[in-house]
N, C-alpha and C positions, 0 to 999 in steps of 0.2 A: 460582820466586820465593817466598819465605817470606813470613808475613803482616807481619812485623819491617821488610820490605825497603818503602819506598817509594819507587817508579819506577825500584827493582833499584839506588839510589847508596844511598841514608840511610834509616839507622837510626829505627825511634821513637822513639826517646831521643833522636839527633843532631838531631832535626825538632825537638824539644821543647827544647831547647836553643837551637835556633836561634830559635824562637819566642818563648821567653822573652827571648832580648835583644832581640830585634825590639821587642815590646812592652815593654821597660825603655826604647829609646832614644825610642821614640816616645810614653812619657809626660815623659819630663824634655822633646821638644821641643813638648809641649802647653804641659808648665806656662811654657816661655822664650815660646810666642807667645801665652798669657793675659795675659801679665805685661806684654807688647808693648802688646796689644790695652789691659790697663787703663792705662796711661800713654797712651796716644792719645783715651780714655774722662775719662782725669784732667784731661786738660791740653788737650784738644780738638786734636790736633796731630797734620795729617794725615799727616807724616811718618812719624809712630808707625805711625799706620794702614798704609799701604803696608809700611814695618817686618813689621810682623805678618805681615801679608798672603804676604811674599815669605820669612819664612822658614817658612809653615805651607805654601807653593809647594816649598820647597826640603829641610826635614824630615819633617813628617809627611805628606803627601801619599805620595811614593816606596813610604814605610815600610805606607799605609796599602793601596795596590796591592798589594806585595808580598805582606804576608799574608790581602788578599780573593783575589788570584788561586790563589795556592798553595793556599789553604782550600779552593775552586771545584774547581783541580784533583784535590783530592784523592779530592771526591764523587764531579764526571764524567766527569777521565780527560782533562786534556786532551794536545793536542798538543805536542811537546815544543818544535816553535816559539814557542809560548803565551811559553815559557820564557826561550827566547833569542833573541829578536826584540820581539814586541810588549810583553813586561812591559818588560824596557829600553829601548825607544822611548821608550816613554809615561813611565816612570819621567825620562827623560833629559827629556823636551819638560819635565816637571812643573819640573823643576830650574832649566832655561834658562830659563821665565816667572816664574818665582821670583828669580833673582838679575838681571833686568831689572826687575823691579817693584822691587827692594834699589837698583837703580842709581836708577834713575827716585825712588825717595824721600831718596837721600842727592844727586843733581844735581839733580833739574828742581824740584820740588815748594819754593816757595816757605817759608822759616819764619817762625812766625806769630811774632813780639814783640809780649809784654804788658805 
């Protein structure tokens, strides 16, 4: 294994590539659950709230696993189950409580008229 080679599939470069859109997709989905979060801040509207909530469950969460685990593994080494099992688990749970909290604010969550 070359020092180029990480975990013998991807390149330094391919990682760094990969990284960087990791981190492009998961600042455009900060700024979409900021912008949530202030409209729920603006308008006291707990719909908004949940809003946020389920799409910072359903975007950056995943995204924010993905590049702590990969990072983690990089240091320790992990297992390549780490990879294919538990990051997507958890990635997958992170998603389903997120677009159940999207359901739960667009059905149940009463809206406030002012």
């Amino acid at each position: 294994m070359t020092a180029l080679q990480i975990g013998g599939v991807q390149t330094q470069s391919e990682y760094l590539l990969l990284l960087s859109a990791t981190l492009i997709a998961a600042g455009l989905a900060l700024f979409i659950v900021f912008h949530a979060y202030s409209g729920y801040r603006r308008n006291n509207s707990t719909r908004m709230l949940y809003l946020a909530v389920g799409l910072c469950l359903i975007t950056v969460v995943p995204m924010a696993l993905s590049i702590v685990i990969n990072s983690l593994g990089q240091s320790i080494g992990f297992q390549s189950r780490v990879y294919t099992f538990y990051l997507p688990l958890l990635s997958r749970i992170s998603e389903i409580v997120g677009l159940c909290t999207l359901l739960y604010s667009l059905l149940v969550v009463p809206s406030q008229s002012q």
